[in-house]
Biotite code that builds the C-alpha atoms (Angstrom):
import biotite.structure as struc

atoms = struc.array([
    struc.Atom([-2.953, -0.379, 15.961], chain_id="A", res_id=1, res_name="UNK", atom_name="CA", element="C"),
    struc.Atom([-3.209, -0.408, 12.119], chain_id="A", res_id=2, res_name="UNK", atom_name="CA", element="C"),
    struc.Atom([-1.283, -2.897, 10.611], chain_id="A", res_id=3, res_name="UNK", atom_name="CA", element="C"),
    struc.Atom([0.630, -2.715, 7.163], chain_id="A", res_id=4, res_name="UNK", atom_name="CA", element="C"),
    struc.Atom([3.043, -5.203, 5.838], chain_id="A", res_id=5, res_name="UNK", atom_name="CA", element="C"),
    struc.Atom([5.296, -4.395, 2.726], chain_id="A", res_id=6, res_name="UNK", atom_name="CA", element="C"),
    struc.Atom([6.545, -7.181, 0.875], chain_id="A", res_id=7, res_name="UNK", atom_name="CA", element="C"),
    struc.Atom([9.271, -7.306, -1.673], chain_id="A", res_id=8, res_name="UNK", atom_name="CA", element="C"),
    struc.Atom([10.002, -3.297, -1.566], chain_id="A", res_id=9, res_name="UNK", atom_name="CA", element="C"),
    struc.Atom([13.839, -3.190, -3.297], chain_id="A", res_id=10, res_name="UNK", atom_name="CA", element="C"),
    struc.Atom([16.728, -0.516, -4.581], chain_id="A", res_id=11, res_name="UNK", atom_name="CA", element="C"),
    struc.Atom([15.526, 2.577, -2.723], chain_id="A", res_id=12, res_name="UNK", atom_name="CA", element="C"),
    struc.Atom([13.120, 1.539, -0.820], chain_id="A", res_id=13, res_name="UNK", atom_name="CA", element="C"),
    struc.Atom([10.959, 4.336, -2.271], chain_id="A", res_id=14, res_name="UNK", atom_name="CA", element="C"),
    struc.Atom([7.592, 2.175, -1.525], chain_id="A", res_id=15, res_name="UNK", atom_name="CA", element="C"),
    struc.Atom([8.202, 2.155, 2.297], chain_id="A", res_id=16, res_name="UNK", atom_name="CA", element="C"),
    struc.Atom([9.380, 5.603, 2.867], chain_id="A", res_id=17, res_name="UNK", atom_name="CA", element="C"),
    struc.Atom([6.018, 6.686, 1.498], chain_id="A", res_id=18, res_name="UNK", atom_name="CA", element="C"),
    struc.Atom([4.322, 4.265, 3.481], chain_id="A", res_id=19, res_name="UNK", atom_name="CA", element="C"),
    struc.Atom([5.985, 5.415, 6.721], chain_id="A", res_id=20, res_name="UNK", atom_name="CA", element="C"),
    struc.Atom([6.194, 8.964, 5.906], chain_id="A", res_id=21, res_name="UNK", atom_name="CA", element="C"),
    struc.Atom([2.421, 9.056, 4.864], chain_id="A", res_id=22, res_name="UNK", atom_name="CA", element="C"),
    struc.Atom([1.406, 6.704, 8.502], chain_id="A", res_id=23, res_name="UNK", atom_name="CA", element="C"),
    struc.Atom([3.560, 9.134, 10.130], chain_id="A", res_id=24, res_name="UNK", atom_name="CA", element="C"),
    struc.Atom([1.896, 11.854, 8.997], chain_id="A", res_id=25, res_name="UNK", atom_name="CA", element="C"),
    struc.Atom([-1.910, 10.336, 10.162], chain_id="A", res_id=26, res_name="UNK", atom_name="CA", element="C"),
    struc.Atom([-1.004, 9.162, 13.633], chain_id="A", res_id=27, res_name="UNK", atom_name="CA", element="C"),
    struc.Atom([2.531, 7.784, 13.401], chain_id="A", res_id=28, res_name="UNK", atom_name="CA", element="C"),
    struc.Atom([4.213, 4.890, 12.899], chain_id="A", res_id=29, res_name="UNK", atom_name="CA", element="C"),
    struc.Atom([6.430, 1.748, 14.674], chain_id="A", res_id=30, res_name="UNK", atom_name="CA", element="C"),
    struc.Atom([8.380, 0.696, 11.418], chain_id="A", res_id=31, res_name="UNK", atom_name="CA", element="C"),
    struc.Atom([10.390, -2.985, 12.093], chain_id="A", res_id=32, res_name="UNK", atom_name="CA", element="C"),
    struc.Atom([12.105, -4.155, 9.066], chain_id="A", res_id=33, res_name="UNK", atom_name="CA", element="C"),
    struc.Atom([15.485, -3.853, 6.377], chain_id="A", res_id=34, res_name="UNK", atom_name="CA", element="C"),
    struc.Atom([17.583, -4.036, 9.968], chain_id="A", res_id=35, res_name="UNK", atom_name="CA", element="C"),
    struc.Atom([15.641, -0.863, 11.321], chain_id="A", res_id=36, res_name="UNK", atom_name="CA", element="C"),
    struc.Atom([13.051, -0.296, 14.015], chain_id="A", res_id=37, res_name="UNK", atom_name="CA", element="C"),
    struc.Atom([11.917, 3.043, 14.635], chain_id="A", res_id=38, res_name="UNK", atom_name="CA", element="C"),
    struc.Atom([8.439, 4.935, 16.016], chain_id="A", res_id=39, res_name="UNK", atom_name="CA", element="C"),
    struc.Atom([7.515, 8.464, 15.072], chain_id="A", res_id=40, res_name="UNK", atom_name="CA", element="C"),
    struc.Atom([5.368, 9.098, 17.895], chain_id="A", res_id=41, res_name="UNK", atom_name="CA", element="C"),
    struc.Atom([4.614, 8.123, 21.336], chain_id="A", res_id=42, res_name="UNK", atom_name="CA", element="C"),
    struc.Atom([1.426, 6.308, 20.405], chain_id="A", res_id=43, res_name="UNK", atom_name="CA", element="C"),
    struc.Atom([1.901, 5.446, 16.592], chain_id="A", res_id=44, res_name="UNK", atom_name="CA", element="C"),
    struc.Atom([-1.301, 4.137, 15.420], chain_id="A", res_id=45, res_name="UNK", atom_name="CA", element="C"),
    struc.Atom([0.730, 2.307, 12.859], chain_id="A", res_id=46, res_name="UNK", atom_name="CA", element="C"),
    struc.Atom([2.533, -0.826, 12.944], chain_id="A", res_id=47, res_name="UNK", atom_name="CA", element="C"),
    struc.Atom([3.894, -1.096, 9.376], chain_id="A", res_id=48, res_name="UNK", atom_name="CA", element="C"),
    struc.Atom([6.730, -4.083, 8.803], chain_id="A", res_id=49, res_name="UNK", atom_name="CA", element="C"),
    struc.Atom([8.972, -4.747, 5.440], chain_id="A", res_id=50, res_name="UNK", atom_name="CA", element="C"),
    struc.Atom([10.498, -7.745, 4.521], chain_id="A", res_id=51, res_name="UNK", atom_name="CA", element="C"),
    struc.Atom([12.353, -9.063, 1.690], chain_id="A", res_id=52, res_name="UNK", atom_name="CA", element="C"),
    struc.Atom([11.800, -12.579, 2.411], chain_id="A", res_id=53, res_name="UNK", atom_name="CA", element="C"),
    struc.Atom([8.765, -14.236, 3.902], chain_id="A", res_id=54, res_name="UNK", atom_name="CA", element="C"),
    struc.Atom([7.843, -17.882, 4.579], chain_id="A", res_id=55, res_name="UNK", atom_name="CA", element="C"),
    struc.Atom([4.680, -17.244, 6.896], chain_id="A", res_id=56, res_name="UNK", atom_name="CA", element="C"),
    struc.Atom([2.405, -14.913, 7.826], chain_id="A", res_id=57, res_name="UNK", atom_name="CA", element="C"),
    struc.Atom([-0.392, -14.184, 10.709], chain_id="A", res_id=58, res_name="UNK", atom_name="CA", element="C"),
    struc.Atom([-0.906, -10.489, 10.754], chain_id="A", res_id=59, res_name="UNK", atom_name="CA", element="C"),
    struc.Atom([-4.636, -10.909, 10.594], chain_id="A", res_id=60, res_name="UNK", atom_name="CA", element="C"),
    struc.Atom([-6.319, -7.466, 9.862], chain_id="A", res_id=61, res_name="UNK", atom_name="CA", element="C"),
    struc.Atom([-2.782, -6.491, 7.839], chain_id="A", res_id=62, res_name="UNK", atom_name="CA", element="C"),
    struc.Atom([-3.045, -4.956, 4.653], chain_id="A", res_id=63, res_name="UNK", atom_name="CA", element="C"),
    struc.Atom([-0.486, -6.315, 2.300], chain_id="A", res_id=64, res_name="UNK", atom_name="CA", element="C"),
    struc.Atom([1.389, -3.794, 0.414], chain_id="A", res_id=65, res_name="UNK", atom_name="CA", element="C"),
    struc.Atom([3.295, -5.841, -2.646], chain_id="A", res_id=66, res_name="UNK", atom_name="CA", element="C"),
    struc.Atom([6.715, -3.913, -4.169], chain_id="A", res_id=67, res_name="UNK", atom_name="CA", element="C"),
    struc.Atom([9.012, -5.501, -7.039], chain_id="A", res_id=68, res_name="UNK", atom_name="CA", element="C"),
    struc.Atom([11.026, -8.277, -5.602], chain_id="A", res_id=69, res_name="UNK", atom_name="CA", element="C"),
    struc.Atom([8.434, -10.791, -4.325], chain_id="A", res_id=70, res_name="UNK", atom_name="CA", element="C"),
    struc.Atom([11.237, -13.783, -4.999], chain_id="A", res_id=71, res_name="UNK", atom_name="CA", element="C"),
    struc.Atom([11.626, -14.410, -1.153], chain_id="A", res_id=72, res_name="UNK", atom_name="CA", element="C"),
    struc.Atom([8.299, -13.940, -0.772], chain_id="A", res_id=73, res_name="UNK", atom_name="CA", element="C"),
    struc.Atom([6.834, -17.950, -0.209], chain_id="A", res_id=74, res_name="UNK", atom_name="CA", element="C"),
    struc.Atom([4.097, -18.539, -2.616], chain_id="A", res_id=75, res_name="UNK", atom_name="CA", element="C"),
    struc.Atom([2.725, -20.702, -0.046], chain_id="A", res_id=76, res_name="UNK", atom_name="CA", element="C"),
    struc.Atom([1.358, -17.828, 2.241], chain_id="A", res_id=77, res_name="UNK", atom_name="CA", element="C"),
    struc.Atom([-2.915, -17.936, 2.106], chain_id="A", res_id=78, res_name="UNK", atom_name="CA", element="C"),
    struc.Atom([-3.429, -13.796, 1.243], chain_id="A", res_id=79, res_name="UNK", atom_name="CA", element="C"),
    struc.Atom([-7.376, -14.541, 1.124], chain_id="A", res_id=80, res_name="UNK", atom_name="CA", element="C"),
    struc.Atom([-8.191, -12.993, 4.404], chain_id="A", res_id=81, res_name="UNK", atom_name="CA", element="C"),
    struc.Atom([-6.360, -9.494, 3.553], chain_id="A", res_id=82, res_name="UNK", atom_name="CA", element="C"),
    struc.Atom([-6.532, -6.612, 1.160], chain_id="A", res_id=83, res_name="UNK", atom_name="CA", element="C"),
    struc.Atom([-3.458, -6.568, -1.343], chain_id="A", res_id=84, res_name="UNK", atom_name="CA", element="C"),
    struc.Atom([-2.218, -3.217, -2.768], chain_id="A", res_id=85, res_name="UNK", atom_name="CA", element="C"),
    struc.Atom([-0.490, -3.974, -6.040], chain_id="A", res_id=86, res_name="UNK", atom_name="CA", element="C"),
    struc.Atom([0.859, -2.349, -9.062], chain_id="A", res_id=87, res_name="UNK", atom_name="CA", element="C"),
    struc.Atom([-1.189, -3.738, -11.432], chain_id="A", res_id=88, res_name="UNK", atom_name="CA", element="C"),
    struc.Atom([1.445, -3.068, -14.203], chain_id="A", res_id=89, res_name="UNK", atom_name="CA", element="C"),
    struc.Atom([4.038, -5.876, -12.663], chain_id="A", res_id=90, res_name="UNK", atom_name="CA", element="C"),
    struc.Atom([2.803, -9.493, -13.444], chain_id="A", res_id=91, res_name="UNK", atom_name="CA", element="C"),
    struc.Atom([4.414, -11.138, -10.645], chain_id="A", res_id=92, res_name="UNK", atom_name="CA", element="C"),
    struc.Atom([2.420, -8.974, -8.330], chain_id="A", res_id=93, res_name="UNK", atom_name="CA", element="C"),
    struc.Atom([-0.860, -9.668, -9.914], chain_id="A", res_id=94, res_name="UNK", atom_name="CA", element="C"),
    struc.Atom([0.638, -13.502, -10.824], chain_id="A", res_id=95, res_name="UNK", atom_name="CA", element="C"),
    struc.Atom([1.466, -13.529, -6.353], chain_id="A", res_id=96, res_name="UNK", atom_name="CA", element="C"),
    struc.Atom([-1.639, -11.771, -5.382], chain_id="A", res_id=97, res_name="UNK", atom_name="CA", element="C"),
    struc.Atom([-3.846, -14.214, -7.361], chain_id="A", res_id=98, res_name="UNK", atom_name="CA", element="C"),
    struc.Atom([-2.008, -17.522, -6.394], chain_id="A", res_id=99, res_name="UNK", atom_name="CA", element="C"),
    struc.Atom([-1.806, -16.304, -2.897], chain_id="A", res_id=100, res_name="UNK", atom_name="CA", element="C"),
    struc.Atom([-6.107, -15.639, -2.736], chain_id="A", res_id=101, res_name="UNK", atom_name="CA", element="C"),
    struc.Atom([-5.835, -12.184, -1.856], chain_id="A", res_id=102, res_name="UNK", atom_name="CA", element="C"),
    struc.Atom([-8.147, -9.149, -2.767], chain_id="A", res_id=103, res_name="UNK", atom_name="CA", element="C"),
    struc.Atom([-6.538, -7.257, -4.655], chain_id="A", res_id=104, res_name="UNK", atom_name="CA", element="C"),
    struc.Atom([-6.910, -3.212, -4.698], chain_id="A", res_id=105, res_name="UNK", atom_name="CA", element="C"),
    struc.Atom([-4.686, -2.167, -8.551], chain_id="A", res_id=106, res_name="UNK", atom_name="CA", element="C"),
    struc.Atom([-3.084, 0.959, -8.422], chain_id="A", res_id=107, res_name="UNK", atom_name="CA", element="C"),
    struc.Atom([-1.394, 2.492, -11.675], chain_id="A", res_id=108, res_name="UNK", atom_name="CA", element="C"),
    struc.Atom([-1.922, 4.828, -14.112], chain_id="A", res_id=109, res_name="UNK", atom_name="CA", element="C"),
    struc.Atom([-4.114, 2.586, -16.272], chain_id="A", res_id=110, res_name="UNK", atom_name="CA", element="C"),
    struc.Atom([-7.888, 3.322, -16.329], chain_id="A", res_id=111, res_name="UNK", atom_name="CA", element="C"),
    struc.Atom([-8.058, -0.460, -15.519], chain_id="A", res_id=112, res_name="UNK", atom_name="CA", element="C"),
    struc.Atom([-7.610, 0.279, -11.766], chain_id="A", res_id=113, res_name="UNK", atom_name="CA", element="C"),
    struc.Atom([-9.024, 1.188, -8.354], chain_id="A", res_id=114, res_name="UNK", atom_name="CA", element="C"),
    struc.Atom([-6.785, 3.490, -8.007], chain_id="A", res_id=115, res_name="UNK", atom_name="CA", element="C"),
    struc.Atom([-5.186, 5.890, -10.314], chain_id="A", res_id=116, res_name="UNK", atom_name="CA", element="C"),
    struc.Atom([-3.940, 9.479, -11.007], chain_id="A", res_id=117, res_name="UNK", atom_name="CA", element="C"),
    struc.Atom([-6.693, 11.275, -12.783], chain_id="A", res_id=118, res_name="UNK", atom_name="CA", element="C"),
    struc.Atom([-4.920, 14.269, -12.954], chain_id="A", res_id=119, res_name="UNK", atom_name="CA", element="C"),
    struc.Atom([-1.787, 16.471, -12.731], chain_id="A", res_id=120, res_name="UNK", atom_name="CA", element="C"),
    struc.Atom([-2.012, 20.193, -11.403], chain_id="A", res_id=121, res_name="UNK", atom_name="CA", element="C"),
    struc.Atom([0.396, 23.097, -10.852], chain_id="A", res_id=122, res_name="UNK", atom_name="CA", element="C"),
    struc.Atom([3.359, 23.188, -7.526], chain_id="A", res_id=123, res_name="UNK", atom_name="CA", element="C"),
    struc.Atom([2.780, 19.170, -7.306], chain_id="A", res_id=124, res_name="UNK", atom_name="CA", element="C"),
    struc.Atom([-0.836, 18.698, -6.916], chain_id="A", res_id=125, res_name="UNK", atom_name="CA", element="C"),
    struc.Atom([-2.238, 15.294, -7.853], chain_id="A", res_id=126, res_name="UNK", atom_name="CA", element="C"),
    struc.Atom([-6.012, 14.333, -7.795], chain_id="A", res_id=127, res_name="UNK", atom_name="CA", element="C"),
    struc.Atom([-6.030, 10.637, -7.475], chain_id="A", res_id=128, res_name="UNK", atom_name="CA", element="C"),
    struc.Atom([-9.262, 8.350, -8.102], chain_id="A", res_id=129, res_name="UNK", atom_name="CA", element="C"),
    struc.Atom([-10.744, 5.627, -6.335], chain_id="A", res_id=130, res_name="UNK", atom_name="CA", element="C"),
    struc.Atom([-12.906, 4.009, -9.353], chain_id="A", res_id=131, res_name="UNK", atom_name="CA", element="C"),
    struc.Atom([-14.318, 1.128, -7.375], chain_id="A", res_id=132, res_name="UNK", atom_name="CA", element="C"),
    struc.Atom([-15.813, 0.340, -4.273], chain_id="A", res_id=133, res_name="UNK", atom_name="CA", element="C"),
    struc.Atom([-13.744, -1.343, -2.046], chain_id="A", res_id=134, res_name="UNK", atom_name="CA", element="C"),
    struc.Atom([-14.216, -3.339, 0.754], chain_id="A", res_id=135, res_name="UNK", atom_name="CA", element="C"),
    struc.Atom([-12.520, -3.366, 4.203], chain_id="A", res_id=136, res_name="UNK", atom_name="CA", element="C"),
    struc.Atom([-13.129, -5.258, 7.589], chain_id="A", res_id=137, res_name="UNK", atom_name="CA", element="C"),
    struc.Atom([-14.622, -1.671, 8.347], chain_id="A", res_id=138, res_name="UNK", atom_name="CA", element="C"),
    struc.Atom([-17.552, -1.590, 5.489], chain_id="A", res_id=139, res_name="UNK", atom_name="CA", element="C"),
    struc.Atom([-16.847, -0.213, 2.392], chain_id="A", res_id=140, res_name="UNK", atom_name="CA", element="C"),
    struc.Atom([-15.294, 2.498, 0.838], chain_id="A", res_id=141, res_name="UNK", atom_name="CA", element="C"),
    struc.Atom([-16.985, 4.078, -2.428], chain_id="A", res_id=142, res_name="UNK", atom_name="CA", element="C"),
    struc.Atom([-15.315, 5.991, -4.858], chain_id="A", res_id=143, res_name="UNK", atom_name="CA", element="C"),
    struc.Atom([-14.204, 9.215, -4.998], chain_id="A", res_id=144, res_name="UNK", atom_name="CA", element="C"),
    struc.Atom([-11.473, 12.058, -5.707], chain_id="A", res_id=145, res_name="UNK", atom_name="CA", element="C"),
    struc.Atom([-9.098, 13.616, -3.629], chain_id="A", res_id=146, res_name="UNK", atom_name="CA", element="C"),
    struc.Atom([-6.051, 15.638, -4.295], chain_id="A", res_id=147, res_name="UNK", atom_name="CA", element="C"),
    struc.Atom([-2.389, 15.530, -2.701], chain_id="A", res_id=148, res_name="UNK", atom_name="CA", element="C"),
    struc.Atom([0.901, 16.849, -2.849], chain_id="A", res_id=149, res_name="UNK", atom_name="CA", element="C"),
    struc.Atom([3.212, 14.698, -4.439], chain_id="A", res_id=150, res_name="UNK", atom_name="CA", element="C"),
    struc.Atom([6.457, 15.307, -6.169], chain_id="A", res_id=151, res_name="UNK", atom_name="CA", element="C"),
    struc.Atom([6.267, 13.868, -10.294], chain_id="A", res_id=152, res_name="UNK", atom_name="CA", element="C"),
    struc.Atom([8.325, 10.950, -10.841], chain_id="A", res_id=153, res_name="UNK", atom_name="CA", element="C"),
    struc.Atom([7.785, 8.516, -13.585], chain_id="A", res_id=154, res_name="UNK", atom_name="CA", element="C"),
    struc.Atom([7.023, 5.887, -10.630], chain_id="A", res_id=155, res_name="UNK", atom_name="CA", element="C"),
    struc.Atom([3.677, 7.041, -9.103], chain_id="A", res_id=156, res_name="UNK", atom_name="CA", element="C"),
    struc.Atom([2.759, 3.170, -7.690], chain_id="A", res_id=157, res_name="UNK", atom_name="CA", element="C"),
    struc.Atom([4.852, 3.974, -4.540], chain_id="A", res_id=158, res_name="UNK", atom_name="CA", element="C"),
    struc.Atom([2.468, 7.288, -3.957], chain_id="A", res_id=159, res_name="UNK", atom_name="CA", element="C"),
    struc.Atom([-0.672, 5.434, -4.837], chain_id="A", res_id=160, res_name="UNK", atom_name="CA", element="C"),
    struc.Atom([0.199, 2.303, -2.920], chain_id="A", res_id=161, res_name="UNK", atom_name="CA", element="C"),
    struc.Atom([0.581, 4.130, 0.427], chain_id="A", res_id=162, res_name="UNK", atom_name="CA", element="C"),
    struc.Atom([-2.443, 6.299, -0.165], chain_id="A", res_id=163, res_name="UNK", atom_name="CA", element="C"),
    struc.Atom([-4.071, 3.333, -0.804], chain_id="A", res_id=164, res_name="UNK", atom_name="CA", element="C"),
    struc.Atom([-2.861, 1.479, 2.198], chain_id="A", res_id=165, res_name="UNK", atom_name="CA", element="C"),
    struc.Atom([-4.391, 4.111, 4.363], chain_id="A", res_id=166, res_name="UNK", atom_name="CA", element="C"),
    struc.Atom([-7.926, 4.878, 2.629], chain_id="A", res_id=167, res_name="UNK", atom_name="CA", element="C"),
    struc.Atom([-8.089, 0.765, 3.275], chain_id="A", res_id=168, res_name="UNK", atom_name="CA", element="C"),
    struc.Atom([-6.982, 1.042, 6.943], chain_id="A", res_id=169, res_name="UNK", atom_name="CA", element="C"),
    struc.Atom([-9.676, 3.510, 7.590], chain_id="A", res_id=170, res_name="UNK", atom_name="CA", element="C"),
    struc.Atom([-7.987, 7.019, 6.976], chain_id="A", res_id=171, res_name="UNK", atom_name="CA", element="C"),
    struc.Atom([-10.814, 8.998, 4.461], chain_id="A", res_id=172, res_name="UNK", atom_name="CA", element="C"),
    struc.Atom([-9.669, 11.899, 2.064], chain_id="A", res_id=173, res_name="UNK", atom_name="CA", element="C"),
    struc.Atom([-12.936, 12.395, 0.952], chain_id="A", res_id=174, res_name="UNK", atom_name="CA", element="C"),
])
């Protein structure tokens, strides 16, 4: 089982319904966390788990998926054996990702990134770019273009982020 931990997701908890709903859609998902615990399949090859606050963590082979609120979040926790999706527009997450030791994989619409939006189409078609290599536990991933469906919203990190999460855990667009 795949294995995704969101940290710090807040308000709407936009971040992890993309997450979920985008693992649900590629094999399904066990989702424990925010005082829920639900699969979407039999089988889900999925484990994805969000907290708020966190004082340890031994999820080896996790990828780390950082949202806003990373106050509860100790930063204490040793990130350098995982892969941390971050919006490389909020500080704290780059400050947490950094002081933690963790790889980090940027997503936002700077050109700055690994991942961004490179373009907008008609009836919610988005062509995101992976400008970097990236390495996983499973070799590495080169870059490339792929397009989804995605409503517009002026928050795209939460539709990167879980794209992201899965092109690291193995799941290929390209």
């Amino acid at each position: 089982m795949k294995k995704i931990v969101i940290l710090g997701d807040c308000g709407s908890c936009r971040l992890t319904r993309e997450v979920t709903g985008l693992c649900s859609k590629n094999g399904g998902v066990l989702f424990i966390g925010g005082g829920k615990i639900f699969r979407t399949s039999e089988n889900p090859s999925y484990l994805v788990v969000g907290a708020s606050e966190l004082s340890q963590l031994e999820l080896p082979g996790s990828i780390i998926v950082l949202g806003k609120k990373l106050g509860g979040i100790s930063r204490d926790i040793d990130l350098s054996a995982y892969i941390c999706v971050l919006d490389a527009e909020n500080k704290d997450s780059l400050l947490f990702a950094s002081g933690c030791g963790a790889q980090a994989l940027g997503c936002s619409m700077s050109g700055h990134d690994s991942m961004t939006v490179s373009s907008f189409g008609e009836d919610g078609q988005i062509v995101i770019a992976l400008r970097r290599s990236v390495r996983t536990d499973s070799g590495t991933i080169s870059p490339g273009e792929f397009s989804i469906y995605a409503s517009p919203d002026d928050n795209i990190y939460p539709v990167l982020a879980a794209n992201a999460a899965l092109l690291v855990s193995g799941v290929s667009p390209f």
